[in-house]
N, C-alpha and C positions, 0 to 999 in steps of 0.2 A: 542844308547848311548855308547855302547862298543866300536865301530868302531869311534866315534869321537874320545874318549880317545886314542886312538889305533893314529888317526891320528896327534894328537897333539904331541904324543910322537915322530911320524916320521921328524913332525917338528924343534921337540930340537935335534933330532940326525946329524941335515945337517948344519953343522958349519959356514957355509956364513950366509943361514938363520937364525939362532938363534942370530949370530950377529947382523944381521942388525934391527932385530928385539929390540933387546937388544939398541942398538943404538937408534931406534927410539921412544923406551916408555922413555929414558932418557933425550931425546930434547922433546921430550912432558912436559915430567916430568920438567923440567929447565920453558918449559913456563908457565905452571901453577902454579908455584912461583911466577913469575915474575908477573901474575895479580893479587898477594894478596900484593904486594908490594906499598903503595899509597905515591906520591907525595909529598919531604920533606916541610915542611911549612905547612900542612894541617891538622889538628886535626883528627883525625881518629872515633873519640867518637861522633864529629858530623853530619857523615853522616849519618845515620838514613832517615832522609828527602830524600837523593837523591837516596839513594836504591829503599824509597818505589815510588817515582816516575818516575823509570824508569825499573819496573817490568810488566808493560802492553804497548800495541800501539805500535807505531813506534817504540820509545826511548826503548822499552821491544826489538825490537829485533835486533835492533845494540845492547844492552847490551848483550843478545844471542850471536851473533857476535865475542864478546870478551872475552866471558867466565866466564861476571860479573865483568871485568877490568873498563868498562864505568862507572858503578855504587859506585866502590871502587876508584874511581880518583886514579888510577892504573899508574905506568909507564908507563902498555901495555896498556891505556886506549883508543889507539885509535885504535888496536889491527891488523890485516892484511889487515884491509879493503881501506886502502889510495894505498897500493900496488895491490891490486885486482883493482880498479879506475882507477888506471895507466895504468895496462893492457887492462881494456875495449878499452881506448881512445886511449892506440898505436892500437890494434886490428883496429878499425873504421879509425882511422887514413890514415892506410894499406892501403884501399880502394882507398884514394884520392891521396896520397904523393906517388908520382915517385921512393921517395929516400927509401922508409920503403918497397917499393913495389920490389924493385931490389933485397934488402937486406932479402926479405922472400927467393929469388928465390939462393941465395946461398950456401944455405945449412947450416952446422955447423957454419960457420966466420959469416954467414949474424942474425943467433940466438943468438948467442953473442954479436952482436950490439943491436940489437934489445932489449936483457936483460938488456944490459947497459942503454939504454935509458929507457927504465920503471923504472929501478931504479933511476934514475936522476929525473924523473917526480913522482916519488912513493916519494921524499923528499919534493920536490916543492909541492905538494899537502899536505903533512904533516907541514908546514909551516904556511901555510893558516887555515888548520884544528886545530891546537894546537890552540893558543889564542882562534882561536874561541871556543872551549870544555872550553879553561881556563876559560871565560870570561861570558859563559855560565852557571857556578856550581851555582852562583848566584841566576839565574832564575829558576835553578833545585831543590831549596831546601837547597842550605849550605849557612849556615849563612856566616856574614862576622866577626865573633867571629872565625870561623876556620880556618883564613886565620892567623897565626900566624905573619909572615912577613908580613902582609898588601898584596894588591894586588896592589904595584909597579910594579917597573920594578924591584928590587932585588927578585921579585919572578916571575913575567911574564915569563922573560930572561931566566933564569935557568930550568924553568918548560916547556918551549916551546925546550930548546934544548933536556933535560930529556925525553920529548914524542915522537920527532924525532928519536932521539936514540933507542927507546925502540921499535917503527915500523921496524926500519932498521934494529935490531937486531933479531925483530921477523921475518923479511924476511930472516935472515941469517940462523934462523934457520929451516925453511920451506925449502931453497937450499939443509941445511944438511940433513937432513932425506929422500930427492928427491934423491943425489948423492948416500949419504951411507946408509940411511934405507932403507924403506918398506914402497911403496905405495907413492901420491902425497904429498909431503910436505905441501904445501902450503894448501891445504885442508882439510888433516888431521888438520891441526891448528883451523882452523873453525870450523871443526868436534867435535874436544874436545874441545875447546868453547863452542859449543851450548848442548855437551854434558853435559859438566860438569852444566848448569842451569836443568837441569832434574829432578833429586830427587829433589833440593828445590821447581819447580813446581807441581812434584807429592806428596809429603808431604802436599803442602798449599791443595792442591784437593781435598787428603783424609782426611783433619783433615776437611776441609769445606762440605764435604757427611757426616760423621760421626758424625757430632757435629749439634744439632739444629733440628735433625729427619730432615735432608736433603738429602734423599735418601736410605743416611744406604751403606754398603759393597754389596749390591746387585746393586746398582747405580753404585757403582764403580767398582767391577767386567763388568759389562756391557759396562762401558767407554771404558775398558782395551781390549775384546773383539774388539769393534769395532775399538780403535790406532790399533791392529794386523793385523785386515783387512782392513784398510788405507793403511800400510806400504805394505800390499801382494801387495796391485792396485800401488803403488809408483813404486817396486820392477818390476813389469809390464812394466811400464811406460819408466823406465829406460832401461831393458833388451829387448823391444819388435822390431822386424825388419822387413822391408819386402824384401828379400831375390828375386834379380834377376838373373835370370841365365846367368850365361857367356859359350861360346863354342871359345876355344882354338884350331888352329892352332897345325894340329898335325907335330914335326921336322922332315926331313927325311934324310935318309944316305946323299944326295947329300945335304944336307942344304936349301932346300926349304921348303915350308909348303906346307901340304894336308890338303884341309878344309874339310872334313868329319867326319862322324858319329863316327868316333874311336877320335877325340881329347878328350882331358881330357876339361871336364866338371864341371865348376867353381859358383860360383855366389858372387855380388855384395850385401853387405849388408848395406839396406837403413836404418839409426834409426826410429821409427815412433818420436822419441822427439830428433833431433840433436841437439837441442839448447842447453838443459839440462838448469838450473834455470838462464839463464842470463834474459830471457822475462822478470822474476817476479822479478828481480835487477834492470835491465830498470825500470818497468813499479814502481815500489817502489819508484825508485828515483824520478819520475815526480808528483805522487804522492800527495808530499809536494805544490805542485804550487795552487791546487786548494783553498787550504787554506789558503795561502800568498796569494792570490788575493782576497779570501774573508774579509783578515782582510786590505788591501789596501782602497776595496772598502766597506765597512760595515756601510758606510750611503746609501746605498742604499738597497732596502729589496731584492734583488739577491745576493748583497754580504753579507748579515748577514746571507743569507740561504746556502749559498758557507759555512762560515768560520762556522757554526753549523753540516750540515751533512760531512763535507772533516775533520773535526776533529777526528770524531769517526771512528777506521779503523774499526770498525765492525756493522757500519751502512749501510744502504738498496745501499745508492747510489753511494760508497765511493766505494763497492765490484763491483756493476754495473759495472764505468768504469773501474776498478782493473781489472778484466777478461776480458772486453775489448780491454785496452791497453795491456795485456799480449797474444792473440789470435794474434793481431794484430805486438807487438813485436817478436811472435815467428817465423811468415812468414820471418821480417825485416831478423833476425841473422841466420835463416837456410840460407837465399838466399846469405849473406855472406859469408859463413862459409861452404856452400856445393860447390865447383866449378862443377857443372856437366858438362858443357864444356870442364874442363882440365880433367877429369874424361875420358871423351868421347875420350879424344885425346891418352889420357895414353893406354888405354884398345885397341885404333889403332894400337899405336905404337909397344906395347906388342902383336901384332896376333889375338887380343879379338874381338868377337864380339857377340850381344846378339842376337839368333835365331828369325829370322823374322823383325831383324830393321839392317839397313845398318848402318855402322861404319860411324864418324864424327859426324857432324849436327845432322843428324835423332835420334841418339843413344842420343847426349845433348839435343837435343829436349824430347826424352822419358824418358829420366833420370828426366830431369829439370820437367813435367807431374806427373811421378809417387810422385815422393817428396811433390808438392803443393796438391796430392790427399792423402797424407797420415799424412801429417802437417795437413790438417783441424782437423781428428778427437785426435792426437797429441796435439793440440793447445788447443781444447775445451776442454781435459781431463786436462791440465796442470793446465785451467784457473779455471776446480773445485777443484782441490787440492788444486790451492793457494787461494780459497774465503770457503775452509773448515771449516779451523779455526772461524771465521764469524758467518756463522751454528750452530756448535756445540755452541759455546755462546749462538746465541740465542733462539736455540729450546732445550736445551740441557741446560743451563745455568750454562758451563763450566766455571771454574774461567779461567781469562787473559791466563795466566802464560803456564796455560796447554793444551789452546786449540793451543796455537802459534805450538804444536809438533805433531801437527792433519793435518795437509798438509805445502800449502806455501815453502819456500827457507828452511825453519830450516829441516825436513823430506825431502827434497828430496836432499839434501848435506849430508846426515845423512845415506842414501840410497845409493847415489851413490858413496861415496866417500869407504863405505863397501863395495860392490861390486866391487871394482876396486882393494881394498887392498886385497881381496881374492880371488880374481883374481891372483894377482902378486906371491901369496903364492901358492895357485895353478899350478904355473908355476912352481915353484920349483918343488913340491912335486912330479908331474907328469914327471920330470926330469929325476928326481931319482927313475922312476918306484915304487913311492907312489899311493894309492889312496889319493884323493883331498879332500875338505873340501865341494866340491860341487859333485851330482850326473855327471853333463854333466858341457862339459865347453860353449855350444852353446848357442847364444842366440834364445830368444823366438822367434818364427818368427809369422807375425800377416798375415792374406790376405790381 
């Protein structure tokens, strides 16, 4: 405990850091204003209703998402997520278009374009999404008594530019704190979003074990126990690698290379989870279909059984294909998202090569091998994390609220977005010939 103290104080003494830091709880601090701030024309006293139905399921954790912006028809009630969307779709994009595909390969001017287009399509998405939330409060629980303005066009109009605005600005402020703070911007935001619903989950928890001889503080000590060793395996998940070895080309006076036992000896490190939470974003999104096709077709008894079990996210069949599709997404975005071809070409062109596989082909061949063998059990763990929550409900008879922070997207954004920020801090620290916040800066390595 001393030695934390000890290094906390290392921190306030390095003046970029403490700035940037300073900076960064300040644009936190700005957005979490910004989603207590609701929607002019709307009666504030009457949402009651749309809080408490959108504290579970789905609609529980896009509210997560926003920080409980969704549920207070907030400014920021449609919160980062229109601009996360955007980048999925140029990301996939990339794949097929020539022109997004040129402009990865630029470097610095081709990331700038690239930006600029996600923002442009982060509006255009925001466009479409605004009415629709407007138009939505409705069916969510607010009366039409709280629509002071009526729900014209003198309040559509204004409320749809009001939400746009309020995206855009929350992505401006995700940029600030990426330039000038500490750690990702853009995640960080999500992070204290889903942070900030935390205590009001774990309060509804404890007053619900405590009250009624529902378990008692011994239930909930136990709960607590087991989130800590969630988060250890999360922690795991995120940090774990498998570690290939590279042999380097040693230089010699005359500027050749001598490939022998004296080169500096290197290794490639493979993530066992490169995807990080996009599989359980995919597979969320899709999701929704089973149950819009159940209530399409609900005269027939396949679709009354569709729109009854794809309802309940924490039903037997709803988690079935949930992990599923996410096993199955997380092959899709590694094979994406990992080049082991250009990989293979890089490590050529730099001298590399891995002991016992010929450089080129054979090397993207082994590379491309190892990955699909370390992705399976990668995928499988990913896909118990996100059907956790689920469990714990139903053997556990976890309220909604708090089992959502027992695996899934909310803990593993929660997870890794901490580790990356203290990480960055760590950079410093260890700069300035500090001890860090961590024992080692390496990751885990798995076999």
């Amino acid at each position: 405990m001393k030695k934390f103290f000890e290094t906390l104080s290392n921190i306030w003494k390095i003046d970029e850091l403490r700035g940037r830091i300073v900076i960064t709880l300040g644009l936190l601090l700005v957005y979490r204003f910004g989603a207590q701030i609701v929607l002019p024309g709307i009666d504030t006293t009457q949402l009651a209703e749309l809080s408490s139905n959108t504290d579970s399921g789905i609609l529980g954790i896009l509210n997560a998402f926003t920080g409980g912006a969704f549920a207070n028809a907030s400014v920021f009630a449609l919160g980062i997520m229109p601009y996360i969307s955007a980048s999925i779709v140029v990301q996939l994009m990339g794949i097929a278009i020539p022109y997004l595909q040129k402009l990865q390969k630029e470097g610095e001017s081709g990331r700038k374009t690239i930006n600029q287009i996600t923002r442009w399509l982060t509006i255009g998405i925001c466009i479409v999404q605004a009415p629709a939330y407007l138009y939505s409060l409705g069916a969510l629980g607010v009366p039409d008594s709280a629509f002071v303005l009526g729900k014209g066009l003198n309040f559509i109009i204004p409320s749809v530019i009001i939400l746009v605005t309020g995206t855009v600005f929350a992505m401006w402020l995700g940029e600030k704190i990426t330039d000038k703070g500490i750690g990702n911007g853009i995640s960080l935001l999500i992070m204290i979003g889903i942070i900030a619903t935390l205590p009001q989950s774990f309060v509804q928890e404890f007053v619900s074990r405590t009250s009624n001889n529902n378990g008692g503080l011994m239930v909930m000590l136990f709960e607590i126990i087991i989130w800590f060793v969630v988060i250890l395996a999360s922690i795991l998940l995120v940090m774990a690698t498998r570690q290939i070895p590279v042999q380097y080309a040693r230089r010699t006076a005359s500027g050749g290379y001598e490939k022998n036992i004296m080169g500096s000896r290197q290794y490639i490190p493979l993530k066992l989870n490169a995807s990080g939470v996009m599989p359980i974003i995919f597979a969320q999104a899709i999701m929704f279909a089973p149950g819009l096709l159940g209530k399409t077709f609900n005269n027939t008894a396949v679709g009354q059984w569709m729109e009854v079990q794809f309802a309940d996210m924490f039903g037997l069949a709803y988690n079935l294909l949930f992990a599923f599709l996410i096993i199955v997404f997380t092959y899709f975005y590694t094979a994406i998202t990992v080049p082991t071809n250009k990989m293979a070409d890089d490590l050529k062109r730099s001298g590399g090569f891995i002991p016992g596989i010929r450089p080129g082909k054979e090397t993207g061949d082994f590379l491309d091998k190892i990955m699909s063998l370390i992705t399976l059990p990668g995928s499988i763990f990913l896909a118990l994390l996100a059907v956790l929550p689920a469990l714990v409900v139903k053997i556990m008879d976890v309220q909604p609220g708090w089992a959502l922070f027992y695996g899934g997207t909310s803990l593993l954004i929660m997870v890794g977005v901490a580790i990356d920020t203290v990480q960055q801090v760590n950079s410093y620290l260890l700069n300035r010939h500090y001890d860090g916040l961590m024992k080692t800066g390496k990751n885990r390595k798995v076999a």
